[in-house]
C-alpha positions as CSV (number, residue, x, y, z in Angstrom):
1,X,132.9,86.1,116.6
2,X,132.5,86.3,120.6
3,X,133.0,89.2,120.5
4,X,130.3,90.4,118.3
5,X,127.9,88.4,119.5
6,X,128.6,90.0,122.8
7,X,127.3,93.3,121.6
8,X,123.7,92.5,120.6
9,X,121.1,93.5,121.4
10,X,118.5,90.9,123.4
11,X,115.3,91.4,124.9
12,X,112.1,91.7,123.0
13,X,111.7,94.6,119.7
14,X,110.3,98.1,121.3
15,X,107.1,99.1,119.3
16,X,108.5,101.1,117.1
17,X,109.0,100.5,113.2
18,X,112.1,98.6,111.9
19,X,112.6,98.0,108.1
20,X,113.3,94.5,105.8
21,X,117.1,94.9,105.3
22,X,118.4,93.8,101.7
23,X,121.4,93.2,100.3
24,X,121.8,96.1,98.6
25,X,121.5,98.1,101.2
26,X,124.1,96.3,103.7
27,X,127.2,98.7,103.5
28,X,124.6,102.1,103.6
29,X,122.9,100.6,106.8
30,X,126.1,99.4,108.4
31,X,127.9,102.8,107.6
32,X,125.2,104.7,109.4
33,X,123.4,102.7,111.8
34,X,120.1,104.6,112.0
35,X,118.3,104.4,115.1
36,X,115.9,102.1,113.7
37,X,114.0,99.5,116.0
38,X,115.3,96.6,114.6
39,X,115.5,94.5,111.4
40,X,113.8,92.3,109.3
41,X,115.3,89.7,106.5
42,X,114.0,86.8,104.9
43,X,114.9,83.3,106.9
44,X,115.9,81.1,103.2
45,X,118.6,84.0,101.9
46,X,120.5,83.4,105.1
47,X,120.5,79.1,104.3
48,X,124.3,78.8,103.2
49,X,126.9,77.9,105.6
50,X,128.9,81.1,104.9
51,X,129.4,83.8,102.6
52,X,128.7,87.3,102.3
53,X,124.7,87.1,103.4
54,X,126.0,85.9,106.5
55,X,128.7,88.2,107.5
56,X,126.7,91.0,106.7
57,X,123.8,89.9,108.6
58,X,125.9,88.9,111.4
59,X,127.3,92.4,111.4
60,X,123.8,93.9,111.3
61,X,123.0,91.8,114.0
62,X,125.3,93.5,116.2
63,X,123.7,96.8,116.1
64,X,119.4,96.2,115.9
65,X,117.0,92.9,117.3
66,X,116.0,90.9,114.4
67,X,113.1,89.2,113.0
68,X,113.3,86.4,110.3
69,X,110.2,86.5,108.1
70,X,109.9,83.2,105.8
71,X,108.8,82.2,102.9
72,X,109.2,78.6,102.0
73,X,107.5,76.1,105.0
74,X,104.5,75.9,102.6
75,X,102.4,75.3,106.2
76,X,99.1,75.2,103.9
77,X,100.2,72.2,101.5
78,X,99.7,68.2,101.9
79,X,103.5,67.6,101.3
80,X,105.1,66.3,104.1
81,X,107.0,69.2,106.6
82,X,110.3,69.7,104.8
83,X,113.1,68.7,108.0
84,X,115.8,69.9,106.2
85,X,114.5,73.1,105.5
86,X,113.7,72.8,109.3
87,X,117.1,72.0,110.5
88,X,118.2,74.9,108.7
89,X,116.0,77.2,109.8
90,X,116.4,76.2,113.3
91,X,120.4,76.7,112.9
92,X,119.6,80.0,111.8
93,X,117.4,80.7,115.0
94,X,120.4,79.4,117.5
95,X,122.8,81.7,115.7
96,X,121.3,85.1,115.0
97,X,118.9,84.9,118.3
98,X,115.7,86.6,116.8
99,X,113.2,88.3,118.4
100,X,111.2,87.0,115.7
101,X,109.8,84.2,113.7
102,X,107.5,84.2,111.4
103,X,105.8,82.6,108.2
104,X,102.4,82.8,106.2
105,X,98.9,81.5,106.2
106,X,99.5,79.8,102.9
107,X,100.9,76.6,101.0
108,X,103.5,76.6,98.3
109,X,104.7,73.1,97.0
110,X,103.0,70.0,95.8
111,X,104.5,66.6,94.7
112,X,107.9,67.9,96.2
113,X,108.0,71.0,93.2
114,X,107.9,74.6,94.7
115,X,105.7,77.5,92.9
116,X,107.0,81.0,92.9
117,X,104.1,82.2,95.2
118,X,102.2,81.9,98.4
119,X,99.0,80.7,97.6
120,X,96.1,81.0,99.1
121,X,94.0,78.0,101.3
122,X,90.5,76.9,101.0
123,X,89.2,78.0,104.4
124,X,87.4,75.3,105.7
125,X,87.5,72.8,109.2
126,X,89.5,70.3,107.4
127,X,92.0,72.5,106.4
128,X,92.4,74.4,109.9
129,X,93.1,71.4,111.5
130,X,95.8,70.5,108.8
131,X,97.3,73.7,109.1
132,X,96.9,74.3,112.9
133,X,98.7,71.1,113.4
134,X,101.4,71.6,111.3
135,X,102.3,74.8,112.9
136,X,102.4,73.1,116.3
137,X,104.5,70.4,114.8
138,X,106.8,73.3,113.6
139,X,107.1,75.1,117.0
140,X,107.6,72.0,118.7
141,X,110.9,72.0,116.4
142,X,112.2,75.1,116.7
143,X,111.4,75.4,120.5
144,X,109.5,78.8,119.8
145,X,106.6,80.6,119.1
146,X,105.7,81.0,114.9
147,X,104.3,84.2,114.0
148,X,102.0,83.4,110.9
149,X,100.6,86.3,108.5
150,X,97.7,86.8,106.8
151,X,97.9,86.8,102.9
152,X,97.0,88.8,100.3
153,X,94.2,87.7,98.3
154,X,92.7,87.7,94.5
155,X,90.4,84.9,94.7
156,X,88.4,83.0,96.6
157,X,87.6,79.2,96.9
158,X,83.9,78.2,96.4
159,X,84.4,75.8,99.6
160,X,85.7,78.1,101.7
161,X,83.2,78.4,104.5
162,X,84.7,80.5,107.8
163,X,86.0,84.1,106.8
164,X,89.3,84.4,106.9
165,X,89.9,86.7,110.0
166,X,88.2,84.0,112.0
167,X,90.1,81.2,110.4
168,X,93.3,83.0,111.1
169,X,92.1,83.5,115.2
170,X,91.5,80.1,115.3
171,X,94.7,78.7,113.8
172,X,96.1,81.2,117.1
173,X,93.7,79.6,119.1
174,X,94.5,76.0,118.4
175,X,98.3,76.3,117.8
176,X,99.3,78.7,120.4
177,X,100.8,80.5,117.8
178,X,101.9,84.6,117.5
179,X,100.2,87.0,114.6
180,X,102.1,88.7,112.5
181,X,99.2,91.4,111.2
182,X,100.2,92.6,107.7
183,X,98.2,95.8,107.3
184,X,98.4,96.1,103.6
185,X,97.4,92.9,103.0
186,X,94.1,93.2,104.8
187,X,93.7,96.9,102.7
188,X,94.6,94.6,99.7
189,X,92.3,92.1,99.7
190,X,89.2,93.9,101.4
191,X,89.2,96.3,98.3
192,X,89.7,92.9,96.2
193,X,87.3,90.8,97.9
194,X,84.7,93.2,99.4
195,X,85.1,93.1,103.2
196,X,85.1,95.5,105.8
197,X,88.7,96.1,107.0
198,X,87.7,97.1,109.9
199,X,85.6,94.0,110.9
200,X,88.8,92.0,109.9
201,X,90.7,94.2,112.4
202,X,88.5,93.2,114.9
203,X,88.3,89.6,115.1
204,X,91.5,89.3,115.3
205,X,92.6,88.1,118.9
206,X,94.7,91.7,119.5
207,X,96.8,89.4,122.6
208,X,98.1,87.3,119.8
209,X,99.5,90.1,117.3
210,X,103.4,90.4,118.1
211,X,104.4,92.4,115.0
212,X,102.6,94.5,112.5
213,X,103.7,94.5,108.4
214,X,103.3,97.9,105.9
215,X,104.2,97.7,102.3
216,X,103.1,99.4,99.0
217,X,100.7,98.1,96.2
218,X,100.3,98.8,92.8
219,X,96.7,98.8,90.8
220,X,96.7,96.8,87.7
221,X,93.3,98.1,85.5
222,X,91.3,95.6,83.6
223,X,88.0,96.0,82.0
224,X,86.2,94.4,84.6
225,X,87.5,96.6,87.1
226,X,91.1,97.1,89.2
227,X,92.5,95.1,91.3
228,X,95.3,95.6,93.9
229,X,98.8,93.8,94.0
230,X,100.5,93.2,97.2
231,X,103.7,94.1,95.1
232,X,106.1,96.2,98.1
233,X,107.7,98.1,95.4
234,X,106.0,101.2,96.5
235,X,105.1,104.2,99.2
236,X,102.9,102.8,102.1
237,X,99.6,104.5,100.6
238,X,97.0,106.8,102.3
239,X,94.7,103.9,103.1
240,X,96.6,101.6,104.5
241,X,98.2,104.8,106.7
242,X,94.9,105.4,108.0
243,X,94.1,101.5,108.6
244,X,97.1,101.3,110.7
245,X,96.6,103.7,112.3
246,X,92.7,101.9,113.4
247,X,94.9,99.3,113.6
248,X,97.1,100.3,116.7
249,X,93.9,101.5,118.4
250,X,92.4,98.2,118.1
251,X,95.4,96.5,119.3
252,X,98.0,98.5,120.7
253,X,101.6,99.8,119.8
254,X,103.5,96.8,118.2
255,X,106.8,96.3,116.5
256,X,106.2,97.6,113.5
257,X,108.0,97.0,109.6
258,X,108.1,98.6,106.5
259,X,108.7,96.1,103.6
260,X,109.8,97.1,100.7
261,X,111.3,93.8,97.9
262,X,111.5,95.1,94.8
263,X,112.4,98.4,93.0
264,X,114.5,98.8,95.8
265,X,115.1,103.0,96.3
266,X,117.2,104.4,98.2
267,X,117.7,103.7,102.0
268,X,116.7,106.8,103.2
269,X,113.4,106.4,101.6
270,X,113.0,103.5,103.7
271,X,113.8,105.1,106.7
272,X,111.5,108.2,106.2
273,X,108.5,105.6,106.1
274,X,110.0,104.4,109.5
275,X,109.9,107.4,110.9
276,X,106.0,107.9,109.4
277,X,105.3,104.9,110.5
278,X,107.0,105.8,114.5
279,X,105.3,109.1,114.2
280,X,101.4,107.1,114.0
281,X,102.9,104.9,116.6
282,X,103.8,108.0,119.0
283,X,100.8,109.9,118.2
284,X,98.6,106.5,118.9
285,X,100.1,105.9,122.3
286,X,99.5,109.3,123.3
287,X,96.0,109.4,122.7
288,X,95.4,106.0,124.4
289,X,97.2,107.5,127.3
């Protein structure tokens, strides 16, 4: 075990594009080690004490920086924090040393029983300071900054009374917390709800954003109209291409990941959006030059 942990990689991710690694693509990524920036996997898969998950991971870990993206704190809800979920999270943390740490701008328990989703919060004072304070009370825990992510949308609450860029700014602002800017998402839910992407973009404190997220949607038709799902089962699309692309200007280069969860393809197709996604990063940086 020394031995591999005396190969890895430290220091903070370059801005260049990494991908979310999956199980089935372990052995293909460990048998080639492409000169990706780094890699992404989801914090609760990695909860057992042992097993296959883990050796895998730890062998990925010997080769790329990682990020651990999660998916069950449910920051937005009223339950209490969950410690052991915590503790095991923050075992995780001391073993794998991530670059990265991050979670979303949403809830998903009540009463103690998990739903399937992350669901979106009412964006109102009250709730800012709930949720703000909850992820101080988690970064006091973990000795580390929390990157949080904006959601995708497909309603809105009738109280909700600060837009959701400035909700998210402030949560920054109040917490001390790290952004992690998902790109599609914001595509996703402007076309849903009717905002500007662009203003979105630019409320956003850019000094914040540590890590940028690009998946694929599909378009489910109804009579009333379409709307988008933030499914990552897809290409990154034209759109949200160009809106990265405003995005890096606004911001600058950040580490940058292509997800990709279900419908899994092949793994060079996630590499060649890497490489899109380095190419827009390149071509960015030199024009800001």
């Amino acid at each position: 075990m020394s031995a591999v942990l005396a190969e890895r990689p430290h220091g903070p991710i370059p801005s260049r594009c990494g991908i979310g690694l999956r199980a089935e693509h372990y052995r293909d990524l460990l048998e080639r080690c492409p000169p990706l920036a780094f890699v992404e996997v989801h914090s609760e898969n990695y909860f057992g004490a042992g097993g296959a998950p883990l050796y895998f991971l730890e062998q990925a870990r010997a080769h790329y920086p990682l990020s651990l993206h999660g998916v069950g704190l449910s920051l937005g809800s009223s339950d209490p924090l969950d410690r052991e979920h915590l503790r095991r999270l923050k075992t995780l943390i001391q073993r794998f040393e991530p670059a990265l740490v991050s979670d979303h701008l949403s809830w998903s328990s009540i009463g103690g029983v998990f739903l399937n989703d992350l669901l979106p919060l009412p964006y109102t004072e009250e709730t800012l300071a709930h949720f703000s304070a909850r992820v101080a009370q988690v970064q006091d825990y973990l000795g580390r900054e929390l990157l949080i992510e904006n959601p995708s949308s497909y309603l809105q609450y009738s109280e909700s009374a600060i837009p959701e860029w400035e909700f998210l700014a402030a949560v920054a602002r109040t917490s001390g917390c790290g952004l992690l800017l998902d790109v599609n998402n914001i595509y996703v839910s402007s076309q849903n709800q009717g905002f500007d992407a662009n203003r979105y973009l630019q409320a956003l404190p850019a000094a914040a954003v540590r890590e940028i997220h690009l998946a694929g949607y599909t378009i489910n038709r109804y009579p009333e109209g379409e709307m988008l799902i933030d499914s990552h089962n897809a290409l990154v699309s034209e759109p949200v291409w160009e809106l990265y692309a405003h995005a890096l200007r606004q911001i600058g280069p950040r580490p940058t990941l292509i997800e990709w969860d279900s419908d899994l393809p092949p793994l060079d197709t996630l590499i060649g959006q890497a490489g899109l996604a380095d190419a827009i990063l390149a071509r960015e940086t030199a024009d800001a030059a």
